[in-house]
N, C-alpha and C positions, 0 to 999 in steps of 0.2 A: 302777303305774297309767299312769306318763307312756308307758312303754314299749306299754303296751293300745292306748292310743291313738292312738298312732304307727304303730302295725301296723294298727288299722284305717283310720286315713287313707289309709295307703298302698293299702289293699284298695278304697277304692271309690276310688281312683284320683287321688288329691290330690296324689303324690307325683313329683317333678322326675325326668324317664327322661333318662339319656344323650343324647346324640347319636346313637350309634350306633343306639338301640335307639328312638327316635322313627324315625330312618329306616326301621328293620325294621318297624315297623308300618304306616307310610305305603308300603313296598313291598307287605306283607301288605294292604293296604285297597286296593292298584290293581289286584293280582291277583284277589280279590271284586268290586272293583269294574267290573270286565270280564264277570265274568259276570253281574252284577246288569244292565250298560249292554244288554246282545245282550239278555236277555230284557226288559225294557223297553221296548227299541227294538223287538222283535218281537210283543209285546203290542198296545199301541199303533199301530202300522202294521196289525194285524187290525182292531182296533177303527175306525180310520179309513174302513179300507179297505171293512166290515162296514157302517156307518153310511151310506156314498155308495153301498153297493153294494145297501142296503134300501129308500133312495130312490128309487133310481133305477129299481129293480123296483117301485116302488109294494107294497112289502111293510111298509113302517112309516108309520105317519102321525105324526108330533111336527111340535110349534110350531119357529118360526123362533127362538126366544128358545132351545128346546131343544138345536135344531142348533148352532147359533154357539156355545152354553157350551159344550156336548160336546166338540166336533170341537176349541174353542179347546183345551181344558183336553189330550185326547190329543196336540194338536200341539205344546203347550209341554211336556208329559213327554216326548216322542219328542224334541223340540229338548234340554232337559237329557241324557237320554239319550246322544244322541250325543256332545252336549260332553262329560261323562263319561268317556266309551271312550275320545276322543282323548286327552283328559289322563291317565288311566291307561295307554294303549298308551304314550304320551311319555316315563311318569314310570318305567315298566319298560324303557324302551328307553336309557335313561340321560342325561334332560333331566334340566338345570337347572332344578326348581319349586323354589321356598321353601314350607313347611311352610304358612304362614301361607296362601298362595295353594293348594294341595291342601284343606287344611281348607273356604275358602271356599266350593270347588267343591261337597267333598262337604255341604257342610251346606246349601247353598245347594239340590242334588238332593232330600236327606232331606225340607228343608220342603216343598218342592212335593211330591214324592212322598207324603207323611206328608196333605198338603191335599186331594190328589188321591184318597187314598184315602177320607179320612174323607166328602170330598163327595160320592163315588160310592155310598159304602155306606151315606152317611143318606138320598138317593136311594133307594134299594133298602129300607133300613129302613121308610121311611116309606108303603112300597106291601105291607110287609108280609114282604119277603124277605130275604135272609138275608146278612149286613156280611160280605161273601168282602174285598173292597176293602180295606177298611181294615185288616184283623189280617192279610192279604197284604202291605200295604207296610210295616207295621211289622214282620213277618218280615223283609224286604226290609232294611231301611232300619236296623235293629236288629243283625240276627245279622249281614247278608253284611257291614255295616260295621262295622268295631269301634271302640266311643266306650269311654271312659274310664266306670266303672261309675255314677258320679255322675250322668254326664252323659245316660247309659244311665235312669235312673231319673226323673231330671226330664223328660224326652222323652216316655218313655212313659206317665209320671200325668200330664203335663198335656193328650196329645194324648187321652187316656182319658177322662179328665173335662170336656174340652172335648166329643168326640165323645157322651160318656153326656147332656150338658145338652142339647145339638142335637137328641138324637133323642129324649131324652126333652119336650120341648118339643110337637116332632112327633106322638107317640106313646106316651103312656107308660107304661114301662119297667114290665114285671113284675118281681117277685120273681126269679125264675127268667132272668132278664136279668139285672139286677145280678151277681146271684151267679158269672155265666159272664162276663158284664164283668170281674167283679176276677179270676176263675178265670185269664179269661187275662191279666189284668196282671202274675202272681204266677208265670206260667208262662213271659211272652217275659222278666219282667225277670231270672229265673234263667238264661233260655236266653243273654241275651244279657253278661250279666255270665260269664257260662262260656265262651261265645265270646273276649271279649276276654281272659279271664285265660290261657286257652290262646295264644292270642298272644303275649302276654307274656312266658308260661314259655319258648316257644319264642325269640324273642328275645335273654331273656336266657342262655339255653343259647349262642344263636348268639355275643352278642357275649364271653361267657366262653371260649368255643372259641376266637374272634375273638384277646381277649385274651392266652389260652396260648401260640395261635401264633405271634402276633407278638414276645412275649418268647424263646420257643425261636428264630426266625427271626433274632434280632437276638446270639442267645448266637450259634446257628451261622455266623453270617456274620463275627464273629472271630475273629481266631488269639491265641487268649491269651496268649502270651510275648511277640509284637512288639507288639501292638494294631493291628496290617494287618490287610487283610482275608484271608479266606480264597479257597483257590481258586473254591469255586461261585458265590461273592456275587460274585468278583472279576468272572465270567467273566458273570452276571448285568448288573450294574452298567454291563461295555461293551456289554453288546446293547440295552438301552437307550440307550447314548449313541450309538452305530451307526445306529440307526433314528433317530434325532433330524436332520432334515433342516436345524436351526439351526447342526447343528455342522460343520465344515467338516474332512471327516475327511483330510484331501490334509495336513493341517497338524500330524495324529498318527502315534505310532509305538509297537508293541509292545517291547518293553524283557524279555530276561531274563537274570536277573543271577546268578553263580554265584561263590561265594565258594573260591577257591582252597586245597588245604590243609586245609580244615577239619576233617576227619576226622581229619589227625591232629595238632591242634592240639587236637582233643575227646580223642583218647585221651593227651596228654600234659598236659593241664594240666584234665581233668574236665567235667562236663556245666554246673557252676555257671558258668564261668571261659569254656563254648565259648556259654551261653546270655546270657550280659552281652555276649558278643561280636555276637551275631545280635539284641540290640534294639539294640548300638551302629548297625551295620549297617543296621539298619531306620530310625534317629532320621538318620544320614548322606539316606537316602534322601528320608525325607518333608522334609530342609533342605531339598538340592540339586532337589526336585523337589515343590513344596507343591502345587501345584494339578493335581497328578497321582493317578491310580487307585493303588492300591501291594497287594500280597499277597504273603504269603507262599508259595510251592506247595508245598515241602518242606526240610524240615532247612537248608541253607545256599542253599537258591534263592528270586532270589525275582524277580516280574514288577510288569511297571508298565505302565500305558496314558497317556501323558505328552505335550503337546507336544513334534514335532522339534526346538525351537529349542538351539541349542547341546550338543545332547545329548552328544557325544565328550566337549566341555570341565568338562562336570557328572561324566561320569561319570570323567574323569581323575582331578576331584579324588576325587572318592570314594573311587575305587582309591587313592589317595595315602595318605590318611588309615586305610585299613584296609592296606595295609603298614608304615605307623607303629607297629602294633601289635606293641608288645614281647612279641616270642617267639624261643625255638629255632627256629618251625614257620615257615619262609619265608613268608606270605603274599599273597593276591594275587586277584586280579579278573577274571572273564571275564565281557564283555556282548554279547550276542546281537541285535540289531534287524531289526525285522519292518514296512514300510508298506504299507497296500490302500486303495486307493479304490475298493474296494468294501464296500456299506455291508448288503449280505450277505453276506459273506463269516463264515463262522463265528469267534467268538471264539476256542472250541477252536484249530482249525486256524491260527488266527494265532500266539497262543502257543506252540504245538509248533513252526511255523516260525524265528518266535524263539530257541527252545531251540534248535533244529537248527543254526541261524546260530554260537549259542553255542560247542556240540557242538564245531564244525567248527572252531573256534580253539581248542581246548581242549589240545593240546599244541605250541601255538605259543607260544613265551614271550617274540618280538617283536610280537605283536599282542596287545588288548586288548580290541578293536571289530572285531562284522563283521557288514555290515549283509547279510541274504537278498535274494536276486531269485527271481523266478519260471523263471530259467531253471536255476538251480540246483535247483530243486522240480523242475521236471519231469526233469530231469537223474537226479536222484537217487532219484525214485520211479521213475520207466519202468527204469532200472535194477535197481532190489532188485525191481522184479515182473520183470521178463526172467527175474533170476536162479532166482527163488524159484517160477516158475512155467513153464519150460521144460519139466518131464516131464510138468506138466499138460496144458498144449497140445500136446503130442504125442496124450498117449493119448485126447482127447478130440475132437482133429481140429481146433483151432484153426488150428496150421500147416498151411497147404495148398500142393500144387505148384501155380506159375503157369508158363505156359510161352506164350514167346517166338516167333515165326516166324523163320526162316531163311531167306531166297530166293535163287535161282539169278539171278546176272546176264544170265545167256542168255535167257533166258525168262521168269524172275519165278516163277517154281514153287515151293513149300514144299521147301524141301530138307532139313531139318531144325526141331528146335523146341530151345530152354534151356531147362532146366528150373530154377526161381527158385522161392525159399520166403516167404510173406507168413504171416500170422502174424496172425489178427481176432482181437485181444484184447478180452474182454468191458469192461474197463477203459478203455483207451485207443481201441478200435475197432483199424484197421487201421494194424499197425506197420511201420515201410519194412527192409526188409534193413540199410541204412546204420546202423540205430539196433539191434537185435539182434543184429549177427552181431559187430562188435567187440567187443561183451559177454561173447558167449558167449567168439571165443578169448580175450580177455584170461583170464577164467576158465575155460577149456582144456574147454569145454563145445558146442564147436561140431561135435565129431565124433558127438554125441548128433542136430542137425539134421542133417547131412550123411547119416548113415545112413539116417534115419527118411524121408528126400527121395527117397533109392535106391531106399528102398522103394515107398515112393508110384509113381514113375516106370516100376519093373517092374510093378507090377501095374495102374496104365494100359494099356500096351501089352500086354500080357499080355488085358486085358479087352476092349481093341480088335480084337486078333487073331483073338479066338473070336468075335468079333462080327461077324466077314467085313469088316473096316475097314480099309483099306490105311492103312499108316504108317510114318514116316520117323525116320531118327537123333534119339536125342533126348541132350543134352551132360549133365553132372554137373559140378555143381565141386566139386571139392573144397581143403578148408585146406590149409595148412602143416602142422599141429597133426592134420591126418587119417595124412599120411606116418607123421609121428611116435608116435602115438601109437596106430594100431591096427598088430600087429601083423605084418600081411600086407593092403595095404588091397586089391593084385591078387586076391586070393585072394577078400577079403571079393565084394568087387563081383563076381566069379564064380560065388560059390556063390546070390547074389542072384540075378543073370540067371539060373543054369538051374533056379532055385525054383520061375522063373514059365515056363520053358521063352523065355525071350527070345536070339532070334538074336544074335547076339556083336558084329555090325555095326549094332545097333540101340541101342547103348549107345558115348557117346563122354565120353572125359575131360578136364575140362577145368582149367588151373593157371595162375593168374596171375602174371604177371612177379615180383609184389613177395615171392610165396613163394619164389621160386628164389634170393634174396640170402641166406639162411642155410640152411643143413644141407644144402648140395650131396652131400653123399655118401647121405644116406640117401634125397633125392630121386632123384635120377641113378639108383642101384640099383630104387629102387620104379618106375619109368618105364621101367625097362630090362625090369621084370619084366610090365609093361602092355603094353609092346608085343610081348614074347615070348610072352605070349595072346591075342595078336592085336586090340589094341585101337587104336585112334586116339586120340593125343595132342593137344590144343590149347591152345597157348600163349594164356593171355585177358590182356585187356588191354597190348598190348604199346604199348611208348612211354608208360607213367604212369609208370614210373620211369627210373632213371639207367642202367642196367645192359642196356641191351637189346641192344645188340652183341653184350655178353661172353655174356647166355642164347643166343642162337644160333651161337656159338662152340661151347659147353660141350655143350649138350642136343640131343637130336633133336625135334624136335616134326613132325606131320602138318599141321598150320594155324595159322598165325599168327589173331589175331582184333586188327584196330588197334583202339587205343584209341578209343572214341567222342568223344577231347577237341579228337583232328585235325579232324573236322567242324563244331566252333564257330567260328562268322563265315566260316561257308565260301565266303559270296556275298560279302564284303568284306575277308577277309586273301587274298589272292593268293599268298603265301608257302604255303598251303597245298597248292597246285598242284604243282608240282616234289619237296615235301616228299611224298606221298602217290605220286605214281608214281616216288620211286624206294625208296620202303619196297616197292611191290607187286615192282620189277623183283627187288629184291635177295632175297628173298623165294623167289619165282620159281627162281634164281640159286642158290639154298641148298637146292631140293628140296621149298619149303612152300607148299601151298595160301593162298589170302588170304581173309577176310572183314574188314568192316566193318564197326563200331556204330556208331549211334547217327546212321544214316541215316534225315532227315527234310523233305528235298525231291527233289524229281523233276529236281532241277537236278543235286544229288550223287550222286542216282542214277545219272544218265547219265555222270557222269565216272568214277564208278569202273569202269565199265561198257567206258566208253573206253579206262582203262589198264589192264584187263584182271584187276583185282579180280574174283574168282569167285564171292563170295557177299555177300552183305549183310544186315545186320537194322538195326531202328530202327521208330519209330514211323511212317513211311511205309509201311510193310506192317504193323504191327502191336504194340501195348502187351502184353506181357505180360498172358496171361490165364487164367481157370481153364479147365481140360477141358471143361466143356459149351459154353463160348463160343466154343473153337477146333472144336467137330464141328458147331455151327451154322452155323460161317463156313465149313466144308465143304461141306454141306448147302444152301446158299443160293449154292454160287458162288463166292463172292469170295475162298477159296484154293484153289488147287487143288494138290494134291500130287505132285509130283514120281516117277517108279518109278526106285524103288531096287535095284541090283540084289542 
């Protein structure tokens, strides 16, 4: 019985709803309540608008007593109205109401609404017409709201039985009223009690779902052996505290910790004996670092988001204390640290940097700590993409020739062009030679660009030639690592030019000083076999290293090219002077053409010009550029090319 009871109390609504689920309803009554506000407000504004617009055409005649109640009664439902919609737009947008102040609002609406109707439609009753008014706003005010069934039930019988004595006062009431009176008493009070219990249900579904979640959310966010957290919650937890503009992130540090050995301290002494070891491990951490994030990310790693302060000396001791650990299995500590002040920066990406930090002392057994910089990031990724994506950028055209001017000192004429490889990485955008070509030799991958560059440059001129386009020497350089490692590189570069049908004079080779210090024999031979096909040799860069004597000793070369480093402080080392014209005389002297790099006034111009330097390039005649920008600059003038013979 007691049980009956208690089920029906609950049913017409007597029963204490959560938190939760009071809010869910009060969001469910803002959302109704929006649409109830626009059509009221839109009601109302006709009706106003109706009434001024009947007078003033002289289409209505009513008393002054008539106007003033009317017009009053529409402009205080338009004014609740409104207030309505703002509170409800508020209370969805995610304002601070208290329950108590939504309540007032909407009951405060209902009454007038509920007043409004009944007085309209015993108006209309009492002329013989038909209560739209009233059983309209108690649709309104009933279903679009939802009250608690109780409250549902005394709203509706007493605005009922108020409204039956008014109009039956007025008029009264047939049989056949009555009966459609309570008809529809017996109709909104079901409609409206079904209303609200749908709400309800849904509600409670919501905040059961609500509830699952947050127990799942709360399992998955441990790591059940240490009691850290897990990696998602971990990595959750600091982008919250990143975006948190209270925290002062200049003063934090990514942390990850790898325990030494482990693996085979688990296969020698069991998983019981390696897993007491990993919450010892984790109980050291949360000491040495209480007001710190802490997670586990796997098996013997683990990360922290912690204050910098004294980090080395926390994590010394730690390391101490987990080599105390009696075992055969040596153990030992590697921590990895990561700083950004930037407060976008991805959490992910911190922590991997971290690891990487780690990574990179991990068979160092005199360090312990090593904190990342950003210059080791870019170091190390522009690196593994050069690596991992040089044959992409070939076959898809990232690498492109750029090519250089050459000028005649005599005249200033294009006498040739270098041809240079740039490299518009989708990643990085555009990468400088300095930064991929050591890459490639160190990993003996440079004869891959070298080629791919031969080729580009023969079928340039190749393509210029049938185009009826006069054109000049264009140089090639090539490695150390090109001698050595193709085969026949004279050969190679031969069978190139006569692919594209290129003149043998139109193709120049060019080798840098600092390649001539090792494998003299197999260079000498390859350059003996260059010029025995009739090629032109040029030594580049000469004077960046130590040896330059003994190469012009040893080699035959066609042109020296000075190093562009004699031109720095050209206007204010004076020592340059004397230095540069007796490199050209000796030059000279030896059999060898001269040019110059890395000419860039009109001042050096003319000196080299003076001692009798024959060619020059630099950014005074021109930066290194693509092919369409060197036939414009044709085109418009400003080079004019050289005839070749």
């Amino acid at each position: 019985m007691e049980k009956k009871i208690k089920k029906w109390l609950e049913y017409l609504g007597f029963e204490k709803y959560s938190p939760y689920i009071k809010e869910h309803l009060t969001l469910s009554n803002a959302r109704s309540g929006i649409y109830l506000a626009v059509v009221v407000i839109g009601l109302e504004t006709w009706m106003i608008l109706s009434v001024i617009g009947n007078l003033l055409m002289a289409k209505m005649v009513r008393s002054t007593t008539w106007i003033i109640n009317h017009l009053s009664a529409y402009i205080a439902l338009l004014l609740l109205g409104i207030f309505l919609l703002v509170y409800c737009l508020k209370k969805l947008r995610g304002a601070s109401i208290s329950h108590f102040t939504g309540n007032t609002i909407r009951t405060t609406f209902a009454v007038a609404g509920l007043v409004f109707g009944a007085y309209i439609a015993y108006l209309d009753y009492a002329k013989g017409e038909q209560v739209l008014s009233f059983t309209t706003m108690e649709v309104f005010i009933l279903c679009l709201i939802g009250w608690r069934p109780f409250v549902s039930f005394l709203v509706l019988t007493v605005t009922c039985l108020v409204f039956y004595f008014i109009c039956d006062r007025a008029v009264p009431a047939s049989y056949a009223t009555q009966v459609n009176l309570f008809t529809f008493w017996v109709a909104m009070l079901m409609a409206a009690v079904s209303c609200f219990r749908q709400k309800l249900v849904w509600a409670r579904k919501d905040e059961a779902l609500e509830n699952s979640n947050a127990m799942l959310q709360k399992k998955s966010s441990i790591d059940e052996l240490t009691g850290l957290y897990n990696p998602s919650h971990f990595r959750k937890l600091i982008h919250e505290i990143l975006v948190d503009p209270n925290v002062d992130i200049s003063k934090k540090i990514f942390l990850f910790v790898d325990v030494e050995h482990f693996k085979g301290f688990n296969g020698r002494y069991g998983y019981v004996r390696g897993n007491e070891l990993l919450q010892s491990v984790a109980d050291m951490l949360k000491s040495e670092f209480p007001d710190a994030l802490i997670a586990r990310m796997s098996d013997d790693r683990f990360a922290l988001f912690a204050d910098d302060r004294d980090v080395v000396e926390r994590m010394a001791r730690i390391k101490e204390k987990v080599m105390e650990v009696k075992s055969e299995v040596r153990m030992g500590l590697k921590v990895g640290g990561y700083k950004t002040r930037d407060r976008s920066y991805s959490p992910d990406i911190a922590i991997d940097n971290a690891h990487y930090a780690c990574m990179h002392i991990k068979k160092d057994f005199t360090t312990f700590y090593y904190l990342y910089d950003e210059k080791m990031h870019t170091e190390v990724h522009q690196r593994n993409y050069i690596l991992n994506n040089i044959d992409d950028a070939i076959e898809k055209g990232y690498i492109v020739p750029y090519y250089q001017p050459v000028v005649s000192s005599a005249d200033g004429k294009v006498c040739g062009l270098e041809a240079l490889a740039r490299w518009n990485a989708p990643r990085y955008g555009q990468l400088q030679p300095s930064l991929f070509v050591p890459v490639l030799e160190e990993y003996r991958l440079i004869y891959q660009l070298d080629r791919f560059l031969m080729e580009c440059v023969c079928r340039d001129l190749a393509e210029a030639m049938e185009n009826g386009l006069k054109v000049v020497p264009v140089s090639l350089n090539f490695s150390r690592l090109d001698f050595e490692l193709c085969e026949d590189l004279a050969a190679e570069v031969d069978l190139c030019r006569e692919r594209y049908s290129i003149p043998r004079n139109m193709l120049l080779v060019e080798v840098t000083e600092s390649a001539l210090a090792t494998d003299s024999i197999i260079l000498q031979s390859t350059m003996d076999k260059f010029h025995r096909r009739g090629y032109e040799i040029w030594l580049d860069d000469f004077g960046s290293g130590y040896s330059g004597l003994n190469v012009l000793k040893e080699f035959d070369f066609d042109m020296m090219k000075i190093d562009l480093n004699f031109l720095r402080n050209f206007s204010t080392n004076k020592k340059v002077f004397p230095i540069l014209r007796s490199i050209v005389e000796m030059a000279h002297a030896v059999g060898m053409h001269t040019l110059c790099e890395g000419v860039e006034s009109q001042e050096a111009s003319d000196f080299l010009k003076e001692i009798g330097c024959q060619m020059q390039q630099g950014y005074l005649f021109g930066k290194p550029m693509p092919k369409s920008e060197f036939i414009e600059g044709i085109e418009s003038g400003k080079y004019v090319l050289a005839d070749i013979a």
